[in-house]
N, C-alpha and C positions, 0 to 999 in steps of 0.2 A: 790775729784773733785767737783768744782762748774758747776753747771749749772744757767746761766739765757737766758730767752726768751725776743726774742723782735723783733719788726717789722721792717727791714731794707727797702733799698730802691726796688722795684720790677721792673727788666727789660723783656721787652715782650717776652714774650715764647708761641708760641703757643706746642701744640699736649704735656701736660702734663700725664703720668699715674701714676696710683695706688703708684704703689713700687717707683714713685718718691718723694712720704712723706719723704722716708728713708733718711739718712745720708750718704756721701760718700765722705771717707776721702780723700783730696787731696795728690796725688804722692811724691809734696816735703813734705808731713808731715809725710809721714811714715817713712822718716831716722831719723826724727830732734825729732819729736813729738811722734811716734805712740808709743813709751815704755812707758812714761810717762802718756799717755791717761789712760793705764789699770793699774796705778799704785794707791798706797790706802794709807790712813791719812790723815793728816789735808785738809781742804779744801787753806791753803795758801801753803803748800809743795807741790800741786799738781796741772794740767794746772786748768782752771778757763776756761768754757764753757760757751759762750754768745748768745745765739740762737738768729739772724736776722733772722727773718719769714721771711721780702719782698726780702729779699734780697737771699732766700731758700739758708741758709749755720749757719751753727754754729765759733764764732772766736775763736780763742786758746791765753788765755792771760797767759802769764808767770806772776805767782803770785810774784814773788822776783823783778822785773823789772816794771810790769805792764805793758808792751809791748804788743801790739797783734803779734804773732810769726806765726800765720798759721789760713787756714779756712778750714771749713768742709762743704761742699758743701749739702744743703739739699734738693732742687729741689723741695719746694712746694712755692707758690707764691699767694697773694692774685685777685683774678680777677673780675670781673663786675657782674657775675651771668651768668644766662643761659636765665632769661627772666625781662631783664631791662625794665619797665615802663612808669618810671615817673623821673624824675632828677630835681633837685634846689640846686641854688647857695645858701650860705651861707651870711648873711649881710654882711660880712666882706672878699667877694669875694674871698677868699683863697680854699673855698670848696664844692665841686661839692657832690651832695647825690642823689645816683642813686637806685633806688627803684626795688626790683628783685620778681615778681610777685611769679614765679618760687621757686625757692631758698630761697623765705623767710627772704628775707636777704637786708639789704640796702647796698651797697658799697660808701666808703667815697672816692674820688679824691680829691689830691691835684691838685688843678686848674692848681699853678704855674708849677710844673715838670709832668702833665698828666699823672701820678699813681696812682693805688688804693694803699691804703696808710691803710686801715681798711674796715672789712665785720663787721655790726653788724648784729646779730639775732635777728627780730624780730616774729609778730605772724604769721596766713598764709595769703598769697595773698596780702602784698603790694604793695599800687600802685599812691601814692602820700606823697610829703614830703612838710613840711614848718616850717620854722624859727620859733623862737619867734622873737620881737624883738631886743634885745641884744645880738640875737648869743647863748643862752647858751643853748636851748632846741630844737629839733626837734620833731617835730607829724608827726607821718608816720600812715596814714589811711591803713585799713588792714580790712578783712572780721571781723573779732570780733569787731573791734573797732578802735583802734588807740593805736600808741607805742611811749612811751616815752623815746627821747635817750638825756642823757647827751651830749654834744656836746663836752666838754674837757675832760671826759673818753672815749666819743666813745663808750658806755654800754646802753644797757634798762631798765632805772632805774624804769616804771610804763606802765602800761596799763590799758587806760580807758574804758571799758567797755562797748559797741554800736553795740545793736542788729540790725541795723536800715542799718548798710553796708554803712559807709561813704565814700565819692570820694574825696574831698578835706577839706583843714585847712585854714581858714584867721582869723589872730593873728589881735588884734585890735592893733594902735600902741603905747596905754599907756604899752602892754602887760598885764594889767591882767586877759584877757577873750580871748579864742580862738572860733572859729563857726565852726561846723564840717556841714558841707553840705552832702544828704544823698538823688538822686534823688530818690531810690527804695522809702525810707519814707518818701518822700515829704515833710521835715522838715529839719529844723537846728538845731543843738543840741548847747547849751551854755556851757562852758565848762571853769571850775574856775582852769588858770591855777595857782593860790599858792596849789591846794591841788589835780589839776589833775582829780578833777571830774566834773559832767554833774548835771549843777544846774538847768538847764530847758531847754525847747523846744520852737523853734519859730513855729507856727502851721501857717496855712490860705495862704500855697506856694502850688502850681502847678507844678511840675517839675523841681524844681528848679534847675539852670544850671551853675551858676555862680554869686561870690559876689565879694563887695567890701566893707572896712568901711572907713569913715571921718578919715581924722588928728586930729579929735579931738576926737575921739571914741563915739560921741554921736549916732550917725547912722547908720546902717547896709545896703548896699545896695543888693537885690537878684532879679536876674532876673529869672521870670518866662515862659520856656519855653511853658507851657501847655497850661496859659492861658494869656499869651503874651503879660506879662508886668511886671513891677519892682516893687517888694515889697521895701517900708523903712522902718525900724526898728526900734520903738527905745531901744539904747543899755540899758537903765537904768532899762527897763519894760523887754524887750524881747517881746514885742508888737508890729502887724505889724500898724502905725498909718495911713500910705498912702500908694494909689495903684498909680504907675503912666503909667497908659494904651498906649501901642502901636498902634492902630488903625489897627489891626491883621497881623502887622508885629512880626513875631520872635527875641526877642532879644539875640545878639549870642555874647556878649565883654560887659564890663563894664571897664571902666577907670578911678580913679579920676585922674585930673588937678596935676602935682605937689605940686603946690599954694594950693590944696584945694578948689580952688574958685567953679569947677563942674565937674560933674560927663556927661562924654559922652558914650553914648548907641548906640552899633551897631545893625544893623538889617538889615538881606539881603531883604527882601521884598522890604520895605520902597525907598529903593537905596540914604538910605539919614544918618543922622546923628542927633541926640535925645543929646539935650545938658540941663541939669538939675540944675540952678542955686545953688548952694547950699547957697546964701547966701540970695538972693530975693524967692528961693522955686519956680521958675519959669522954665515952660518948653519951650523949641527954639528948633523947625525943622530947621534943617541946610540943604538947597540940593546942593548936591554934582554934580551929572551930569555924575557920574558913571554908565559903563556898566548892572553893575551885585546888587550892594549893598555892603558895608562892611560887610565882614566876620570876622575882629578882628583888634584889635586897639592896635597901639604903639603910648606914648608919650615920647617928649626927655623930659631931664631932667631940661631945664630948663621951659617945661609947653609951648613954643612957637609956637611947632611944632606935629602937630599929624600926623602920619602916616597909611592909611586906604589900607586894601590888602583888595582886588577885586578879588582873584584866577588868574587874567592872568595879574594883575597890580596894582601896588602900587598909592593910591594920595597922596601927600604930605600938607599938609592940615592946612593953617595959623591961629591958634586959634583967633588969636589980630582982623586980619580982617574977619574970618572966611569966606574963602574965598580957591577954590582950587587952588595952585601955581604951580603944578607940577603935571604930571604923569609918573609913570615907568614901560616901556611895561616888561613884565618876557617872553614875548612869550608864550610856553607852560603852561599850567596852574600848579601851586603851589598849596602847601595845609595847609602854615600857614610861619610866618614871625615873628623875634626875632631882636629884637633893641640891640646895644650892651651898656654896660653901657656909655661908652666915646658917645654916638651918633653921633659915625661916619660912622659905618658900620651897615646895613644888611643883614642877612641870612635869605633867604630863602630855605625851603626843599619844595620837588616836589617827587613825587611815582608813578609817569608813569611808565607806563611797558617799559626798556630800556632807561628811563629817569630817574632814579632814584640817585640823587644829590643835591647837594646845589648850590645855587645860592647867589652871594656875589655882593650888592649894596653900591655903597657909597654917603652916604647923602651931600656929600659938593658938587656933580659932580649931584646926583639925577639921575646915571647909573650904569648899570649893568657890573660890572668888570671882573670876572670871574664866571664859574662854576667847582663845585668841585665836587670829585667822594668819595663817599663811602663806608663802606661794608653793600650791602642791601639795604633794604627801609626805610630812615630816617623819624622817627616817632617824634622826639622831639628834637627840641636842647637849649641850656645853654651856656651861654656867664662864664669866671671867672670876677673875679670884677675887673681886671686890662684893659679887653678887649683884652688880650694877644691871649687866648685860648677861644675855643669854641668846645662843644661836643653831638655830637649825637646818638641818641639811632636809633641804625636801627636792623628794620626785617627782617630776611633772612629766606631759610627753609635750614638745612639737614637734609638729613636720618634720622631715620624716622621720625622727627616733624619738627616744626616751629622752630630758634633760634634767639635770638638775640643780637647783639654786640654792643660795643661803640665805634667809633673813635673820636679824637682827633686831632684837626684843630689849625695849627700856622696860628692866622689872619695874621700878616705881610709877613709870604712868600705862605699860602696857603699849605702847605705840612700837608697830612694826615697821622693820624697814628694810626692803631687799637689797642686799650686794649687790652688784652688778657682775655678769660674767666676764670671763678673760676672753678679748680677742688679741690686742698686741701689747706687746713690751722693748719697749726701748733698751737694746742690750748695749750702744753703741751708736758714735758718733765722728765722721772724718772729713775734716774741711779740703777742700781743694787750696793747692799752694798761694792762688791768687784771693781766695778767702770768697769768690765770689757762688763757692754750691757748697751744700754739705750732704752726704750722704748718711741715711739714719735706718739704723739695723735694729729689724724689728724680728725679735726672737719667735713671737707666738706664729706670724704670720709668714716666718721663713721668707723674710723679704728686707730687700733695702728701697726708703725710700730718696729719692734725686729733687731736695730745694730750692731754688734761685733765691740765693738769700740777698739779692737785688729786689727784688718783688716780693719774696713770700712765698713765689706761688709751685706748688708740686708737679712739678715737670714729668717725672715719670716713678712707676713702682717698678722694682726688678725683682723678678723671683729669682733666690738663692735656695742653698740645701737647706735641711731642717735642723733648728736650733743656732743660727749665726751666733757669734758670740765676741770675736773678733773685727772688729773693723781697720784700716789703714790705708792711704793714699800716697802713691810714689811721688818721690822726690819732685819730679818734672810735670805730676800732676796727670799725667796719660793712663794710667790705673789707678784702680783700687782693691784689692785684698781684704777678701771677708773670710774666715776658719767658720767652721758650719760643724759645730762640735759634733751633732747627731749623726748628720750625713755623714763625716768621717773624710772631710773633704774640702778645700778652699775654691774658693769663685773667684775667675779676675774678671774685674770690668773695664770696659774702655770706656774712657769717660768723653770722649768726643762723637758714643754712639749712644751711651748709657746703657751699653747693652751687655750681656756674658759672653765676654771671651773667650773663655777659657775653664774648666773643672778641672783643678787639679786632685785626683785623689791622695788621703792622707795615707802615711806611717806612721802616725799617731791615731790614739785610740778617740782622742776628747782633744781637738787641736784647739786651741786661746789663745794665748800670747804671740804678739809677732816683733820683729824688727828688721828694719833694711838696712841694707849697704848703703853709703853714704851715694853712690852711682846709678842705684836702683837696680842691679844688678844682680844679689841676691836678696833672699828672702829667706828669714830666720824664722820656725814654727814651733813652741813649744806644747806643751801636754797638761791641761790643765788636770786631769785626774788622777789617780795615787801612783801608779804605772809611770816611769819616766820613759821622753821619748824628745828627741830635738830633730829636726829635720831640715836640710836648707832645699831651696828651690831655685835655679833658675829659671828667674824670670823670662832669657828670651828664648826660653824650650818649651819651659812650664811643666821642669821634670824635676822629680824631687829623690832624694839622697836620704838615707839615715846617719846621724853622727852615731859615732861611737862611743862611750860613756854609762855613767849611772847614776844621772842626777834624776832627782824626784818631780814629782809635779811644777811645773812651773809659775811664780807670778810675773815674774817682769823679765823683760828680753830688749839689751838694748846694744849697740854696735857703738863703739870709741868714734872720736870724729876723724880720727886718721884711719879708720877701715881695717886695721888690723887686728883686732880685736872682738871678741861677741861676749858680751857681759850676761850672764844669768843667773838669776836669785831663784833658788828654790826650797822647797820642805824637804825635811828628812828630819828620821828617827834615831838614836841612840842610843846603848843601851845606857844605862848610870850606872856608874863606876861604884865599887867597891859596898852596894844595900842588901847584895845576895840572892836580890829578890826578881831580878831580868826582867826588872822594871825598864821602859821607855821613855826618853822626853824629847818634846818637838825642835827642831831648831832648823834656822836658815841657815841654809851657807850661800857663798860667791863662788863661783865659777868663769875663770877667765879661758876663752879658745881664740887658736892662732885663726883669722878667718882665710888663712891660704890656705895652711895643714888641716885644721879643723881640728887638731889633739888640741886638747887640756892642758894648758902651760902652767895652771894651778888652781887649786881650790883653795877658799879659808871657810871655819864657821865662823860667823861674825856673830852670833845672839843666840839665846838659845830662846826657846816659846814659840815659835815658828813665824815664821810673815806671811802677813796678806796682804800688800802691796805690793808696789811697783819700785821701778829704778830708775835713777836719769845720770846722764854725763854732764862733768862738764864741756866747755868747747873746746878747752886746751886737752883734754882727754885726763887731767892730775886728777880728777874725784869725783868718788861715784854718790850718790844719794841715793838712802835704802828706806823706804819706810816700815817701822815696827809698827804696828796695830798692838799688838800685847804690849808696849813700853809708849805708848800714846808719843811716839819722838820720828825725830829723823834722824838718821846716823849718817856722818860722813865718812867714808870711806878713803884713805888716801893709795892710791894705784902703787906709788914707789915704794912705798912703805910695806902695803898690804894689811895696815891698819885700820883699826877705826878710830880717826883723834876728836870725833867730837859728836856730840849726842842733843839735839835742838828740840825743846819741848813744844807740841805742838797741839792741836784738839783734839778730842777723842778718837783712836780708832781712822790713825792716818791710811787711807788706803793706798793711791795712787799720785807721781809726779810729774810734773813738766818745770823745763827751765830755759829761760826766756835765752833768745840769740846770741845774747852778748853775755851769758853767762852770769848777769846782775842779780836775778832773782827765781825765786823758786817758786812754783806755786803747788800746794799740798791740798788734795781734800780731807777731811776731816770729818767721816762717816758716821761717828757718834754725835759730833756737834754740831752737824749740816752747819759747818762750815767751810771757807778756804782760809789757811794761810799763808801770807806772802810772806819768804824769808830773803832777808839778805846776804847772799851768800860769802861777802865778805868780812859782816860780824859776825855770822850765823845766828841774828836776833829773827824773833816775827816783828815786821814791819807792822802788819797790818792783821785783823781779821775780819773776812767776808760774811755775814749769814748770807746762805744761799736755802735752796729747796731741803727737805728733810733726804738723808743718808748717800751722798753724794761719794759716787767711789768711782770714778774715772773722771781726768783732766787730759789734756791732750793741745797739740800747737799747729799749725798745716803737718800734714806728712806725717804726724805720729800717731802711734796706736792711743785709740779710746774704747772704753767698754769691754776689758780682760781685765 
């Protein structure tokens, strides 16, 4: 029996529990399917298990056909969190990132279909996200600092380090420097993203509340709440050179122009408009003739039109003539406003007691069209980059705390629809040798749970530490090994009790990746976070060792079939030779250890762009299988050699491998193309390809790890 994991589509479910981690085989599969489920041998004579997270169900592919035959229904689903934040669109409008104070966790939506679609882990308490700009990185601020997520793995590949307790990120738009703003420490920290750290400090800010930088990254602009005015910056020093003083108005919005040409400053005092030549260095009061003052500023996109909220009204605001051409009563008072990218609609949210809603303006009419209802008090909303969809984070209370949710807004008909929250996530999946239980590692709910995948039916839950992440079953089937990244700690289970044996604590900071001895004997642990760390355990102590070494985070960890050997693929950095500039680039290497000695008998780097997959042997031990995600292939690695003689194209975004007993075929998922493919390892051709669930990043055989 094959197992692979992967994130399928997620439809809304509220009132999720515990034992709904489990598995539960659907009615028509237990005449057609269910004999074969518990049946044992090759992984191609037998079904082939494709775990859809979103979609809470596992498929049933007939290995001789490649047909999906049936589904297993899993009932865990990814969801928003328990206390959503902060949310931003992605440059490329596809993806909403919702920031989970609570949980720890950012949830990724797809703009287009209104599903959380992935949860990443980050550190505790964030509460703000921002792009770079190309789309490839996200900085999510968090009490330690700020968390670095890949954006096409969807993983936290760094965390920069910020005692300081940052609130937000503004990416310059060359991308090579980000600004982490920090009102607790009255500073901005500078922040080199090629290498992800903090190469200085902006000092001489007051409260600082809010920035912006130039199209040309030469400038940084911050407005100072405290002492009520705008710092410039300049980016090259990290020097503030000029104050540009409010006349003890508060500045509450900073906007650049499209064009670039200025920079406009709100401020409720003032009841006017602070416009900053950027090219003459010149300051122009603009008055408005507004009630109250601007409270925050939208401009369209093409720079022509600024739009100024007043709390009970919009002005519409002519930059060319600078001049007010409109007003838009909101009636009750609002507490902030969102331009959609198209500039044709705004949203406004409003948290009146009994008034709690949106309110939908259209800039061609410059009136209020509808209002919308929510669930809760909307706290933020997010336009996707098509202007299709628009989403908001609202607060509500139950028993006994505060909570809070997302709905999901079709602009063209107006119809709401709530996310659903996160209770569990399938991080993993390990069958017992004889094929007849699988155990399913459920990240949100720090638990595994025990299927008779004879029946269907959920035998028992096991509480594990928090954040499982790893799963694996020994050899003989009498354990299993779950790495508990959070807790900092691995769990063995006896599977003839289903009960915890055993805690072993980690020497690893973020434990993932595992692999055994071919005796069950030991037990290989690596580090999935930027900190390398490898650690073996034996199993009949259940005491663990640190290797010695300096390899990086680990994706895949796998032992030769003669046992002398411990194969590891990991990340590392470089600097590039000969640019001047101590610039960095990603790459994998191989690391081969003696498993008596434990020294290093050798490395190679085999690729440069980094991996995020996995590795497999074959059975004679002559060749390893590495998957590139950055080269959408699989590399064959030859052991004698220390080469790589051959490179097999495969679907998008290879994450993880397994290879069948007799060394015939490989099986790849294929995490951009929810697909698998099955290669023949003696042409090195793809046989075949599978659709499976959407983004499918762990495969697995009895006994091997699934879900690192």
């Amino acid at each position: 029996m094959l197992v692979i994991r992967s994130i399928g589509n997620a439809a809304p479910r509220r009132a999720l529990q515990l034992a709904a981690v489990a598995l539960t085989v659907l009615t028509s599969l237990a005449g057609t399917a269910g004999s074969s489920l518990a049946s044992s041998g090759t992984a191609r004579s037998s079904p082939i298990l494709v775990g859809e997270m979103r979609a809470n169900r596992l498929a049933v592919i007939d290995p001789a056909s490649g047909a999906v035959v049936g589904t297993l229904p899993a009932g865990v689903e990814h969801g928003v969190g328990h206390d959503p934040v902060g949310e931003t669109t992605s440059p490329d409008g596809r993806q909403i990132y919702i920031a989970d104070e609570e949980g720890s966790d950012v949830s990724v939506v797809d703009a287009a279909g209104g599903t959380v679609v992935a949860t990443v882990h980050v550190g505790g308490g964030p509460t703000s996200v921002a792009f770079s700009p190309d789309g490839r990185q996200a900085y999510v601020t968090e009490r330690a600092g700020i968390g670095v997520i890949d954006v096409a793995t969807r993983r936290l590949v760094a965390t920069i380090g910020d005692s300081s307790v940052p609130t937000t990120v503004e990416f310059r738009p060359d991308g090579l420097k980000a600004y982490a703003l920090s009102r607790v420490g009255g500073s901005v920290a500078v922040i080199d993203t090629a290498t992800d750290t903090i190469t200085g400090t902006v000092t001489g800010l007051d409260v600082p509340s809010a920035m912006a930088v130039t199209r040309d990254s030469r400038q940084l602009f911050v407005a100072n709440a405290g002492r009520r005015s705008v710092s410039i910056v300049d980016t090259a020093t990290g020097t503030v050179t000029r104050t540009i003083g409010m006349n003890g108005a508060m500045p509450v919005g900073l906007v650049l122009a499209p064009d670039g040409s200025a920079l406009y400053i709100a401020s409720e005092v003032r009841k006017g408009l602070t416009e900053f030549n950027l090219r003459t260095q010149t300051v122009h009061i603009l008055g408005l003739g507004g009630a109250v003052g601007p409270q925050q500023i939208q401009v369209s996109s093409d720079g022509r039109t600024a739009f100024l909220f007043e709390g009970t009204s919009i002005l519409v605001f002519d930059t060319r003539t600078r001049s007010v051409t409109a007003t838009i009563p909101l009636g009750l008072a609002a507490n902030s406003i969102t331009l959609s990218p198209n500039g044709r609609l705004i949203y406004a949210i409003r948290q009146l007691p009994g008034q709690q809603n949106v309110i939908a303006i259209s800039t061609v009419t410059n009136a209020v069209t509808s209002t919308l209802q929510v669930s809760g008090k909307p706290v933020q909303l997010a336009f996707s980059g098509d202007s299709a969809h628009a989403f908001t984070v609202n607060a509500t209370y139950r028993p006994p705390q505060p909570f809070e949710t997302v709905s999901a807004i079709d602009t063209a008909t107006g119809a709401v629809t709530d996310l659903p929250a996160a209770v569990g996530i399938v991080e993993g999946v390990a069958i017992s040798p004889d094929g007849g239980k699988a155990y399913v590692a459920d990240r949100l709910g720090s638990a595994v749970a025990v299927v008779d995948l004879r029946s269907g039916a959920v035998t028992r839950v096991i509480q594990v530490g928090s954040v499982p992440q790893g799963i694996l079953a020994s050899p003989d089937g009498r354990r299993v090994y779950v790495t508990n990244r959070d807790h900092k700690s691995v769990t063995v289970i006896d599977t003839a009790t289903d009960a915890v044996a055993a805690t072993v604590p980690s020497l690893c900071n973020s434990p993932g990746a595992m692999a055994l001895s071919a005796d069950g004997s030991t037990l290989y642990v690596g580090n999935s976070s930027t900190s390398w760390c490898i650690m073996r355990i034996d199993t009949a102590t259940d005491t663990a060792t640190m290797l010695s070494g300096s390899e990086g985070p680990t994706t895949g960890l796998v032992v030769g079939p003669h046992g002398t050997t411990l194969y590891a693929v990991y990340q590392s950095r470089i600097r590039i030779a000969g640019n001047g500039t101590g610039a960095t680039e990603a790459v994998t290497r191989l690391v081969a250890r003696n498993t008596t000695t434990h020294n290093v008998e050798w490395t190679r780097t085999v690729s440069t762009g980094g991996a995020q997959g996995g590795i497999a042997v074959s059975p004679d031990g002559r060749h390893l299988y590495i998957a590139q995600s950055a080269t959408n292939s699989v590399w064959v690695f030859d052991v004698r050699t220390r080469r790589v003689t051959a490179r097999i194209a495969v679907g998008a975004q290879p994450r993880a491998i397994a290879i069948t007993h007799n060394g015939r075929q490989l099986y790849v998922t294929d995490f951009g193309s929810h697909s698998v493919s099955v290669i023949d390892t003696a042409t090195g051709a793809v046989t075949e390809t599978i659709q499976v669930g959407n983004d499918p990043d762990a495969v697995t055989l009895p006994g091997q790890l699934t879900g690192s």
